[in-house]
C-alpha positions in Angstrom: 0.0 0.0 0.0 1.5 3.5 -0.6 2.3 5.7 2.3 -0.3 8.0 2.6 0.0 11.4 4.8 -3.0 13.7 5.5 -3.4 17.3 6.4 0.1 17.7 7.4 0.3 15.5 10.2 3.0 12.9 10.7 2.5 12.1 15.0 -0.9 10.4 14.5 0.6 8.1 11.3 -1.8 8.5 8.2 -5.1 7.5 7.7 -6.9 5.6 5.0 -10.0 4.8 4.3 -10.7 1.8 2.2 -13.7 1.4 -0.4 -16.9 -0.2 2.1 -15.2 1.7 5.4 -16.6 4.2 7.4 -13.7 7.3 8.4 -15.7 9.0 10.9 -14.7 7.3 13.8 -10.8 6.9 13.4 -9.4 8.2 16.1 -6.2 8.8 13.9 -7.4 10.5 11.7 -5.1 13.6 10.4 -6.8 16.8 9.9 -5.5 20.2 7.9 -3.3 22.5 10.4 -3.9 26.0 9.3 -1.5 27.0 11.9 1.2 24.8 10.5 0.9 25.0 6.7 2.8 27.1 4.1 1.3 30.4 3.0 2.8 32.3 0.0 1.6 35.7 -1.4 2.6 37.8 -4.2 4.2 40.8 -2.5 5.6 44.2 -4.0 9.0 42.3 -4.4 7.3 39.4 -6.0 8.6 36.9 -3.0 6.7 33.9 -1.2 6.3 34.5 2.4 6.7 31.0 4.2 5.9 29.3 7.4 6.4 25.7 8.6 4.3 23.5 6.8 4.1 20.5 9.7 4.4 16.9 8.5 3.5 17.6 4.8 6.7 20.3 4.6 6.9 23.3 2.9 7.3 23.6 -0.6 6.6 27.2 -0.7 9.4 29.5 -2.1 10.3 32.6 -4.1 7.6 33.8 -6.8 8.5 34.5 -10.5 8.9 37.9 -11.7 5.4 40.1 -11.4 3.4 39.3 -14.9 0.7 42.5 -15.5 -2.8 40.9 -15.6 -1.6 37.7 -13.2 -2.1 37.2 -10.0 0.4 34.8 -8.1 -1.5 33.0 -5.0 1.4 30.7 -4.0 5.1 30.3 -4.8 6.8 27.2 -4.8 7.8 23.7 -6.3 4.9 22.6 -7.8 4.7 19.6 -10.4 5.1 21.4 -13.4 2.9 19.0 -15.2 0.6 18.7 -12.0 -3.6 18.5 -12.0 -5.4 21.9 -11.2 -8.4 21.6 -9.8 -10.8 24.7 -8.5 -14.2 24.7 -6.7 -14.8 28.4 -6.9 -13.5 29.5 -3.9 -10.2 27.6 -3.5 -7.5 26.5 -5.8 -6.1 22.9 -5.8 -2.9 22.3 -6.9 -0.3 19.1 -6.8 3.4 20.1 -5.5 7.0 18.6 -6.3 7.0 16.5 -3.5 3.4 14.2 -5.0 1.6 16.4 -2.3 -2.2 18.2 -2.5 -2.7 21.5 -1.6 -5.0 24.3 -1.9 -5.5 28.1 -2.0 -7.8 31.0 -2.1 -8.8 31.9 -5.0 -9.4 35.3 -3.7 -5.9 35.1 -2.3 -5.2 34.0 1.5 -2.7 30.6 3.0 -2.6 28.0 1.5 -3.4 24.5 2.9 -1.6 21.2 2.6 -4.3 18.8 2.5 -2.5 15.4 1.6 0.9 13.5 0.9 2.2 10.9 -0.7 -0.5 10.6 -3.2 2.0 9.7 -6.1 2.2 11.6 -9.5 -1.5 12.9 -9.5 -2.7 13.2 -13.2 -6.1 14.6 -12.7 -8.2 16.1 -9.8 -12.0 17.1 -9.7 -13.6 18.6 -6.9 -17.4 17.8 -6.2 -19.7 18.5 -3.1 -16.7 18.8 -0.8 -14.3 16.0 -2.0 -11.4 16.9 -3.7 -11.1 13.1 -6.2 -7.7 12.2 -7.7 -5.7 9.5 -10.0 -2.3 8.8 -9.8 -1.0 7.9 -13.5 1.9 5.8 -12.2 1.2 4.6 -8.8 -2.4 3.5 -9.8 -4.6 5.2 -7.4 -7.9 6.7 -7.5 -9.4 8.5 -4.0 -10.6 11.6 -2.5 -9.6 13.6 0.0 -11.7 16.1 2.0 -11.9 19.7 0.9 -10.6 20.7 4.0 -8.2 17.5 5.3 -9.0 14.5 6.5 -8.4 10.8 5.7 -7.9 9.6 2.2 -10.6 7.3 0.5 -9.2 4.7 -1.8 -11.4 3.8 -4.6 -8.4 1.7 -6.0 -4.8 1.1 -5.7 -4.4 -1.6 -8.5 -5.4 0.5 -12.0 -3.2 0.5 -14.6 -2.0 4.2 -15.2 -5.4 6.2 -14.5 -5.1 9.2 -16.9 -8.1 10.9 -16.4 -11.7 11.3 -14.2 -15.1 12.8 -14.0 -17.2 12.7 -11.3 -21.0 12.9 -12.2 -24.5 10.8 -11.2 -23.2 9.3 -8.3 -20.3 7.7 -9.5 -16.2 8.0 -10.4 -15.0 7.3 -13.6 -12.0 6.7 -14.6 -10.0 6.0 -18.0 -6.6 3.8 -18.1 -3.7 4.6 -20.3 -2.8 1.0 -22.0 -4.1 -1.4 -24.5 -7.1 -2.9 -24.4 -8.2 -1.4 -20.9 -11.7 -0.9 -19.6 -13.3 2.6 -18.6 -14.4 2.1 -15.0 -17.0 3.6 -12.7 -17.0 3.7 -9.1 -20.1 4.5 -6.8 -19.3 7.2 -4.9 -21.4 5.7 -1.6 -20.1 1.8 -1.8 -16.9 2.2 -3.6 -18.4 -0.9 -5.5 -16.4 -0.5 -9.2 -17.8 -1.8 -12.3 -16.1 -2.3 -16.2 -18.1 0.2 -18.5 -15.8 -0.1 -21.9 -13.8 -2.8 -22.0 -11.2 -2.8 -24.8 -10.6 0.6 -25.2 -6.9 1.9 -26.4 -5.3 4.6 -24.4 -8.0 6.0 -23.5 -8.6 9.9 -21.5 -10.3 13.1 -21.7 -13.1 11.6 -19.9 -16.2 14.2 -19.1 -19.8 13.5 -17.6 -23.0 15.2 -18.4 -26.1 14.5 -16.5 -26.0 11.1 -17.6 -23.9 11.3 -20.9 -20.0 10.2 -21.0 -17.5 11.5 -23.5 -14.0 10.4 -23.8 -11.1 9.8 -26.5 -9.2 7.0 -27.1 -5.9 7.2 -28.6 -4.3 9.4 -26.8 -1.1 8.0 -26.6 1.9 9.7 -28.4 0.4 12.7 -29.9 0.6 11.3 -33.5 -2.4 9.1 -33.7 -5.4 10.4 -34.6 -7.7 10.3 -31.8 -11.7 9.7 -32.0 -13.7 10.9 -29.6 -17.0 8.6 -28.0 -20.3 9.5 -26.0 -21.5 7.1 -24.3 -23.6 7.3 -21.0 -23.2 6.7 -16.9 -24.9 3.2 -17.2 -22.2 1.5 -20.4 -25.3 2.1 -23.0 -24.0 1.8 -26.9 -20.9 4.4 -28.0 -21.2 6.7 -30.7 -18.3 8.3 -32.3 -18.4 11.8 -32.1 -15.3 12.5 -33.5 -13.5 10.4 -36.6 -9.9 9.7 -35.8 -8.2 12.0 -38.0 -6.4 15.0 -36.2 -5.2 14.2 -32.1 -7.2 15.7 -29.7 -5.3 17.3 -26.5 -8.3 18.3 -24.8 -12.4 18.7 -24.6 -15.0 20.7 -23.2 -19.1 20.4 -23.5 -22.1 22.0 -22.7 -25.2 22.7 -24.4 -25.0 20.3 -27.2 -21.7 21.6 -28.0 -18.2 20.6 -27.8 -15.1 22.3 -27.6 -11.8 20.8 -28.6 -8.1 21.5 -29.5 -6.5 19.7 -32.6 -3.3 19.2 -32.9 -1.3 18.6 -36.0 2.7 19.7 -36.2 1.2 22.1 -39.1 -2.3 22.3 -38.5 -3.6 23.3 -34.6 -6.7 25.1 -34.0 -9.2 25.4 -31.5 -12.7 24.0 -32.4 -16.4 23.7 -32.1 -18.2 20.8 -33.2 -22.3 21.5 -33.1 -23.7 18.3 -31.7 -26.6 17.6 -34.4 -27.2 14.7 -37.2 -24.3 14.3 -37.9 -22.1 16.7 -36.3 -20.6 19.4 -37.6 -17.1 21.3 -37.1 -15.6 24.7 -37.1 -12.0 26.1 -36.8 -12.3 29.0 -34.3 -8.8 29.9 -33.7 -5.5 28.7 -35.9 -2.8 27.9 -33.8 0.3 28.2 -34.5 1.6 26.2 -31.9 0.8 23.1 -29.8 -2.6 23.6 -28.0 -2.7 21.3 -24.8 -5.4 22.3 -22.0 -8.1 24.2 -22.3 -11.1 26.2 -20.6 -14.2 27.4 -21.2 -16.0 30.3 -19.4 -19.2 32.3 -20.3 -17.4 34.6 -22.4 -14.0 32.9 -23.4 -12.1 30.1 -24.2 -8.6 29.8 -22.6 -5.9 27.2 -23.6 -2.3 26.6 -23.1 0.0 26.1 -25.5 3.7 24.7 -26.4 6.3 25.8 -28.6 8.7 23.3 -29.2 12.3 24.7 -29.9 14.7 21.8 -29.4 16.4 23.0 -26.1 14.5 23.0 -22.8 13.1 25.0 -20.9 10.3 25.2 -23.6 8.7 28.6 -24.5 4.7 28.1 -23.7 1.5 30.6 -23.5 -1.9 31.1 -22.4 -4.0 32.9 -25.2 -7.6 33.1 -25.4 -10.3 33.9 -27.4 -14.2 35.2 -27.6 -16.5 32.3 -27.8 -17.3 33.5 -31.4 -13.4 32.8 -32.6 -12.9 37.0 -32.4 -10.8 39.4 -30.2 -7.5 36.8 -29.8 -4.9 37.8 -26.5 -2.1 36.6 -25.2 -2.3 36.5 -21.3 1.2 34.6 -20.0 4.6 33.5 -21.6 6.7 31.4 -19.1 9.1 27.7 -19.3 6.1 26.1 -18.4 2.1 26.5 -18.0 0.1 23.8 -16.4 -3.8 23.2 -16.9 -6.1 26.3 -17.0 -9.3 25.5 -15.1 -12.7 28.0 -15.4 -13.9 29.1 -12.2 -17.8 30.0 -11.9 -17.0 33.9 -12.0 -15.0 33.2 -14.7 -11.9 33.4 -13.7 -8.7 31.1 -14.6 -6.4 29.0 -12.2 -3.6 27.8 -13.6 0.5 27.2 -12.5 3.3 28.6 -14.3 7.0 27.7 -14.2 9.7 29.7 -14.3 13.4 28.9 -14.3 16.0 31.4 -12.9 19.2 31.2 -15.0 21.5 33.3 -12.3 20.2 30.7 -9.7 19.3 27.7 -11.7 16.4 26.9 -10.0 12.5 27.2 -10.8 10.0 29.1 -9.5 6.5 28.1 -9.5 3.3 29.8 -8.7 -0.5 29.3 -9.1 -2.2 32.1 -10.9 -5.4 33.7 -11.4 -6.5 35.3 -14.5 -10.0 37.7 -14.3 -12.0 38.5 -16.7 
């Protein structure tokens, strides 16, 4: 079993919940200490102010230079390639050292809600549970909002690459070869095979009762199709025809947003959901589109420029939901997920790499509207 630390407490030894147990009555059980975890905010002089961070440590540390239009919430070590996650009032975030944490998003300390959780992949937060994979350790669980014992779901998938969390249940693609989507009920941990047979598949999202995912998401060279299916394993239908690779998707409203990728073709697109679907180019890219956002009146992504020597040049650009009014919002070494918040605001984490010191300096940021 992997070691498992929550809320920043190492004197009571961890606590975790298996699938069919009750956590209420653990006497053990490890709770967030706002007294003892890290707190960065963005100054004038653009440094993290720290405290001790308790049995979770603190992986706070100096913020990146200002950015105009950003805010920085915490500095630190994060995973550069980390899940973000955001509820609306807090930002969730996965540091260097395989640890959950959390933040205003309004600004305010920052929480360390969980360790050893392994190299999280994807996070989702939904009525007070904050639910996570680990890609290589093969976890799926939750943790409270606020601290508490972990809930296993699983420790035995094969590479979980992405979840949703809708109509009671978890579900949760695999990154493999013929691997099964599978769902987990929230109130038994009871798991059932939806898919079976699926290829590298990701990108799940549920809605009311419909599921959508991609398969093929392996390399970023094979063109990837994307499926609807529903909550219950009813027939798929392909949405999508595999002939461009899909980073990302979004839906709503009987339409679905998407970002293609092609080393000389990337865009961001709409696909009308009617008989049969049709597509639109909104925006040509001229780089590689990876995560993307949707809000009332924009649609956000990140981006990567490959240029042979790292640290990478990548973005966060926007545009209308029309295609019109394009901007450029960041430019650092590295930008992580950007997640829509209900106001409309964007969480993301940023990367920057200090070539006096050598070192890099992370932050989660906020973009308004």
């Amino acid at each position: 079993m992997p070691i498992l630390v929550s809320g920043g407490v190492l004197g009571c030894g961890p606590t975790v919940v298996l699938p069919g147990e009750s956590g209420g009555g653990s006497g053990s059980a490890a709770t967030v200490d706002d007294t003892g975890a890290s707190t960065a905010a963005s100054g004038s002089d653009g440094l993290a102010d720290s405290t001790s961070s308790g049995g979770l440590g603190d992986p706070s540390g100096p913020c990146p230079e200002p950015i105009p239009g950003v805010a920085m919430l915490w500095c630190g070590q994060l995973d550069p390639e980390g899940p973000v996650a955001s509820d609306g009032t807090w930002a969730y975030f996965d540091t260097a050292d395989e640890s959950l944490w959390r933040v205003p998003i309004a600004g305010g300390e920052a929480q360390g809600l969980a360790g050893g959780l392994g190299d999280l992949a994807a996070l989702e937060v939904v009525d007070g549970q904050v639910y996570f994979v680990s890609f290589f350790a093969g976890l799926a669980g939750s943790v409270p909002v606020a601290g508490g014992p972990v809930r296993l779901l699983s420790e035995s998938l094969f590479k979980p690459s992405s979840l949703a969390v809708g109509d009671g249940s978890v579900f949760v693609t695999q990154y493999g070869e013929g691997l099964s989507l599978v769902r987990y009920s929230i109130e038994t941990g009871e798991a059932e095979e939806l898919y079976p047979g699926l290829d590298y598949a990701g990108l799940v999202l549920v809605t009311g009762t419909g599921l959508w995912f991609a398969t093929s998401t392996n390399d970023g060279n094979v063109p990837t199709p994307v499926w609807r299916g529903n909550t219950f394993g009813g027939p798929l239908q392909q949405v999508i025809a595999p002939s461009v690779v899909i980073e990302d998707l979004w839906t709503e409203w009987g339409e679905l947003w998407w970002l293609r990728y092609l080393s000389d073709d990337s865009g961001v697109m709409l696909t009308e959901l009617s008989d049969p679907p049709v597509d639109q180019t909104l925006h040509q890219a001229d780089a590689h589109p990876r995560y993307l956002a949707v809000t009332d009146a924009r649609i956000y992504w990140s981006e990567h420029t490959y240029n042979g020597d790292a640290p990478y040049e990548e973005r966060i650009r926007s545009i209308a939901r029309d295609g019109s009014d394009p901007q450029l919002h960041v430019v650092a070494d590295q930008v992580g997920p950007v997640v829509a918040t209900p106001a409309g605001s964007i969480v993301s984490t940023i990367v920057v790499t200090d070539p006096d010191l050598g070192v890099d300096r992370g932050a989660v940021i906020r973009l308004d509207p």
